[in-house]
N, C-alpha and C positions, 0 to 999 in steps of 0.2 A: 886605343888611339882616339883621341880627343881633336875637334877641331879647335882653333887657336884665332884664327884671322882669315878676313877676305880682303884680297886687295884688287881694284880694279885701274884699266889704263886704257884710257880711250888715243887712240892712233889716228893721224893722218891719213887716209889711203887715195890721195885726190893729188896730183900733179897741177890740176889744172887751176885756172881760174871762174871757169862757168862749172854753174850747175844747176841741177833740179831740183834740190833739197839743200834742206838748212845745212850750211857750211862745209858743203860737199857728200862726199862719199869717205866714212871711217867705220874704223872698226874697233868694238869692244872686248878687251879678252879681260879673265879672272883667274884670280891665282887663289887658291884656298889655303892654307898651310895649318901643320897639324903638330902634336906635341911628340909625336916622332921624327920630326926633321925630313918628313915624307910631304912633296905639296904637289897639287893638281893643277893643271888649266882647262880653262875652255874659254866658251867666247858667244858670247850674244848678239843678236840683230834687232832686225825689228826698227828702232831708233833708237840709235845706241845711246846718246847723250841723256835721254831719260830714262833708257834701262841701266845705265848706268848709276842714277840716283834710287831707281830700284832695289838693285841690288844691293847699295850700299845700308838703305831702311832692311832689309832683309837678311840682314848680316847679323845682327843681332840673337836672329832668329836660330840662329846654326851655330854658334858658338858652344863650346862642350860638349858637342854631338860628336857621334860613330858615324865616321862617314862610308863606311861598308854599306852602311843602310840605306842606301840611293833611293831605294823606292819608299819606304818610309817618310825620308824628307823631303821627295819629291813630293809627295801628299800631305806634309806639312806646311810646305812653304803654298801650294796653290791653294792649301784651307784658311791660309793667313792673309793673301792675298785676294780671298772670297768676297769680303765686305765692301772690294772694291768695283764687281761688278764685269762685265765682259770686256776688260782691258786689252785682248786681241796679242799684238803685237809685243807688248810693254810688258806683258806678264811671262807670254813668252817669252819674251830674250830674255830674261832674266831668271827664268826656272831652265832655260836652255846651256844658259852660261854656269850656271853652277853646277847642272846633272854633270855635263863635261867634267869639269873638273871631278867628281868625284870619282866616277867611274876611272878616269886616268891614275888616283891616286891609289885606287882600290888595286890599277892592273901593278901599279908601281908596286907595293907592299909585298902583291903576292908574284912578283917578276914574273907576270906573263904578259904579251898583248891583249890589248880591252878584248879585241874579239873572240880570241878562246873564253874570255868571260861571256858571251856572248852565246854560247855554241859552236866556237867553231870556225874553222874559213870553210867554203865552199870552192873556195877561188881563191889563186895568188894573186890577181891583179885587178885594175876597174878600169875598164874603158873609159872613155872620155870623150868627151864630143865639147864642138867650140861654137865659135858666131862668125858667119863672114855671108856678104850678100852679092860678093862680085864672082868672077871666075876666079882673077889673081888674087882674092884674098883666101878663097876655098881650097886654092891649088896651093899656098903655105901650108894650110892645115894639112891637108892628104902627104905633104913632103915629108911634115913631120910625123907622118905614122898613123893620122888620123882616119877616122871611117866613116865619122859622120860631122851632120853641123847643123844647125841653123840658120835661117834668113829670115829676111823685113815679110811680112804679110801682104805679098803680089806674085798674083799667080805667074805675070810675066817676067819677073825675076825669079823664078823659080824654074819658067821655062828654060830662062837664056842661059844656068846652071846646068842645067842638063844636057844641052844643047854640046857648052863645052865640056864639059867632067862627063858625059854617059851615065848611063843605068846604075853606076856601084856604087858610088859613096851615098849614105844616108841623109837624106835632107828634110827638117823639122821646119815648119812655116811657125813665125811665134808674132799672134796678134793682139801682145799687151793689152788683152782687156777692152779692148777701143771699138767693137764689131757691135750692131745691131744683131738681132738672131737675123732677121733675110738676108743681110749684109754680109753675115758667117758664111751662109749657106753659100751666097754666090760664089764667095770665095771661096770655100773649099770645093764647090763642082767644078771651077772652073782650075782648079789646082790638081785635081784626082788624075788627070792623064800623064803628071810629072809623080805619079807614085810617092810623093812626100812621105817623111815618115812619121809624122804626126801634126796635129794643127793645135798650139798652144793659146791656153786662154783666148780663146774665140772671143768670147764675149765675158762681162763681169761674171767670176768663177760663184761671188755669193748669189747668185741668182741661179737657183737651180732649175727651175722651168723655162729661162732663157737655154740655158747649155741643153735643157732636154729637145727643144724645139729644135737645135741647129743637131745633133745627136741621129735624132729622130731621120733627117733625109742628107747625113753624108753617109760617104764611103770612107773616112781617113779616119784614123787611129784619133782619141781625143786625148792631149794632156792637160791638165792645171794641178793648182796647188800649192802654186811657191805664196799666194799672197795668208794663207789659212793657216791659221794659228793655234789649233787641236787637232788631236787626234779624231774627236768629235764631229769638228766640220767636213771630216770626208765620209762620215757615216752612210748618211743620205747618195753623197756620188757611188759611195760602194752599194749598196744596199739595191741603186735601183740601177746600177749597171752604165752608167752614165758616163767612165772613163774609163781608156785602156792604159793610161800611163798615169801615176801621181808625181808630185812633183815637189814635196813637200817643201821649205827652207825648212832646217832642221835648227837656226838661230831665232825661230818663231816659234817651231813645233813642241817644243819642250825637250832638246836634248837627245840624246843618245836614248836614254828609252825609251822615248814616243816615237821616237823613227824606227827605233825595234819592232813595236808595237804596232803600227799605222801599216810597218812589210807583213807583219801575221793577218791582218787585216785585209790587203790587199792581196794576199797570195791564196785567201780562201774564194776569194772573188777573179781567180784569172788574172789581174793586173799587174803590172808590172811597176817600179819602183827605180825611180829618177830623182835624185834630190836636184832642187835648183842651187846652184854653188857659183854663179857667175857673178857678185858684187861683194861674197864674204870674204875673212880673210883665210890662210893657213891652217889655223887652228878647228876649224869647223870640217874644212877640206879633208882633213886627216879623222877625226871623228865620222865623217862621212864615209870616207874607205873602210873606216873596221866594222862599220853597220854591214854594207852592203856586201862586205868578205864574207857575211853568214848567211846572208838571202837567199831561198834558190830564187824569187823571183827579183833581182835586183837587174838592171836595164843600162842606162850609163849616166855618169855622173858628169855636171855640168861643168866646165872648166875656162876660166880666164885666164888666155894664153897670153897677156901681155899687161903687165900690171904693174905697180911702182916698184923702184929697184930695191925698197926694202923690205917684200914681200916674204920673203924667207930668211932673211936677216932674223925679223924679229921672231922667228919660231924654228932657231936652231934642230934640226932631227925630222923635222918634216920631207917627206920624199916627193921628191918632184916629177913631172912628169914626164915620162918619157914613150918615145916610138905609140903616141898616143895611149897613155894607159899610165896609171901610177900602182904601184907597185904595193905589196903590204909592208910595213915597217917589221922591225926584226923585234926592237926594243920593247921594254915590258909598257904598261898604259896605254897615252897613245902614241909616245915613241917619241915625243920632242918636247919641249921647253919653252918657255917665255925667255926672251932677251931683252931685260926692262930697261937697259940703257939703250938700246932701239929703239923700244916702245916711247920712253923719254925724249927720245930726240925729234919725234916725228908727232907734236900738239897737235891739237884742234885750233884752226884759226877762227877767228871771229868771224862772226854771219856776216858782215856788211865788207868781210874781203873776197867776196863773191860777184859776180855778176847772176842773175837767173832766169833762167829761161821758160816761160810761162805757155802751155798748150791755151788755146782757144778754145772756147766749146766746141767750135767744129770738127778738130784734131781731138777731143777726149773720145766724140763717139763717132764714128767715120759708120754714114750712110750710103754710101756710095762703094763700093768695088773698082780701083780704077788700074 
C-alpha cells in the first residue's frame, strides 16, 4: 500500500461574530488516501490556517510511502521540518494531523479499532467533564450524567458551587495562564476548603520555576499542558514532580503516538492523563478516546457540550456523548469519516468579518486574587 494524496479542509467552527483569534475558532482535518482505495483522517490544531499550509508543503514528503510505518514518518516529517526550528504549535498540528490519519488507516486495512492497535482498551468508556461557573449551568451538566466540570479562577465561585451542588460533583478551578506565582498561591489557599479537583494553568505553564513556586506551598492537585507542543516539554514537569494531571492538546502534541507516548511517561511518574479537547473538533475527540481506552492512568477527557450544529455532521461515525461519558467505537480505525460536502459547506470567513476582543495587560496577568 502506497500513499497517493493529502487533502486538507479547513472548517468553520464559530457561530458567532466576536473573537479572540484570527477569524474565529476552526478546525482542520486531513484525509490521506492510498492506492488501495483505503483513506484516513485526522485533524490538526495549533493554528489551523497555517498548519494547514504546512501540511500541504509536507505532502510531498509522504507520497509513495507505507503508511503502516507511523513511527517512521512521524520521524521523518519532524526531520524535515527541523531546519525550521522550535515551531511549537505549527509543527505540531501538522505532524498531529497526518499521525491521525495514518493510524486510522492502518486500523482500517487491518479492521480493528486504532486502540487494539494500541494494546488494547482498558475500559469501554471515557468520562468526561465540562465548563460551567454558575449553579444552573453545573446542574445541566450533572442532568446529563456528568460528574465533574470546571469553573472561572475564584475561590468564591467555587464556594457558591458547592454551596448549591454539595461535596460530590468534581470541580476543576482553570486559571488561563493569567496568575502571578503569589497570585496562584492565594488562590488556590483560599480555594482548598471547596476540595477543587485541580487548579489549571495557574500561571504561564512554560515557566517552570513559576509552576514550581505555586507547587511548592499548595494543597490542590496541579494540571497544564494543553498550551505544549512535545512530548519533551513535559519532561522537566515529569521528571521533577511538578504535576498531578497533564493535559496535553493532542492537535499540538503530535498525534496519536505522542499522546501514547507522553501516558507511558506520565504513568511512570504517578500522573494522570487528561487531554484538553474543549475548542477541537470530532475528529481529535475520537483519536482521544482510543488513546485513553489503553491507559491505565487515563483521568477524563475534556468535552464541549454545545457546539455548532454541524459538529458531527462532518464526521459521520463519531460517538457521542452520552450519560457523561463517550463510549468506544465498534468500527475498525477511528470509527468515522470525513463528510467533505460538510466540510465544504462550512469556509473560513475573512478576518475583518470579525469583531476582536483584546485583554489588557492587566487582565493577561491578574495580580490581585479578588
Amino acid at each position: 500500500m502506497k500513499i497517493t494524496a493529502v487533502q486538507t479542509y479547513l472548517v468553520n467552527a464559530d457561530e458567532g461574530t466576536s473573537a479572540e483569534r484570527p477569524r474565529g475558532r476552526n478546525w482542520l482535518f486531513v484525509k490521506v488516501l492510498t492506492d488501495a482505495g483505503i483513506s484516513g483522517v485526522g485533524e490538526g490544531g495549533g493554528w489551523p490556517v497555517v498548519v494547514d499550509k504546512a501540511i500541504r508543503e509536507l505532502a510531498y514528503f509522504l507520497l509513495g510511502e507505507n503508511p503502516f510505518e507511523i513511527e517512521r514518518l512521524w520521524l521523518k516529517l519532524y526531520d524535515v521540518l527541523h531546519g525550521h526550528g522550535v515551531t511549537g504549535a505549527v509543527r505540531g498540528g501538522a505532524l498531529s494531523a497526518i499521525d491521525m490519519a495514518l493510524w486510522d488507516i492502518k486500523g482500517k486495512a487491518l479492521d480493528v479499532p486504532v486502540y487494539e492497535l494500541l494494546g488494547g482498551k482498558v475500559r469501554d468508556s471515557i468520562p468526561v467533564y465540562g465548563h460551567a461557573s454558575t449553579p444552573d449551568a453545573a446542574r445541566k451538566l450533572l442532568d446529563r450524567g456528568y460528574t465533574a466540570f470546571k469553573c472561572g479562577p475564584s475561590a468564591r465561585t467555587l464556594e457558591t458551587l458547592r454551596q448549591a451542588l454539595g461535596d460530590e460533583p468534581n470541580i476543576g478551578v482553570h486559571c488561563h495562564a493569567q496568575f502571578t506565582p503569589a497570585a496562584a498561591v492565594q488562590l488556590a489557599r483560599a480555594c482548598e476548603p471547596f476540595r477543587p479537583m485541580f487548579l489549571e494553568d495557574p500561571v504561564v505553564p512554560e515557566n517552570i520555576e513559576a509552576l514550581a513556586k505555586v507547587v511548592d506551598k499548595i494543597a490542590i492537585p496541579l494540571a497544564t499542558g494543553e498550551r505544549l507542543a512535545t512530548k519533551w516539554a513535559f519532561s522537566e514537569l515529569l521528571a521533577r514532580n511538578l504535576v498531578d494531571i497533564v493535559q496535553p492538546e493532542t492537535t499540538r502534541l503530535g498525534g496519536i503516538t505522542e499522546l501514547k507516548k507522553l501516558g507511558a511517561m506520565a504513568e511512570a511518574q504517578s500522573v494522570k492523563v487528561s487531554p484538553h479537547d474543549g475548542s477541537v473538533g470530532p475528529i481529535v475527540e475520537m483519536a482521544n478516546v482510543h488513546v485513553l481506552a489503553t491507559l491505565p492512568n487515563a483521568f477524563l477527557l475534556e468535552h464541549k457540550v454545545s457546539d455548532v450544529p454541524w459538529r458531527y455532521e462532518v464526521a459521520p461515525g463519531a460517538v457521542l456523548e452520552k450519560d457523561g461519558a463517550i463510549r468506544l467505537p465498534d468500527g475498525p480505525g477511528l470509527g468515522l469519516d470525513l463528510d467533505e460536502a460538510v466540510a465544504r459547506a462550512h469556509p473560513l470567513p475573512l478576518t475583518d468579518a470579525y469583531t476582536y476582543r483584546f485583554r489588557s495587560p492587566e487582565a493577561m496577568s491578574q495580580w490581585e486574587v479578588r
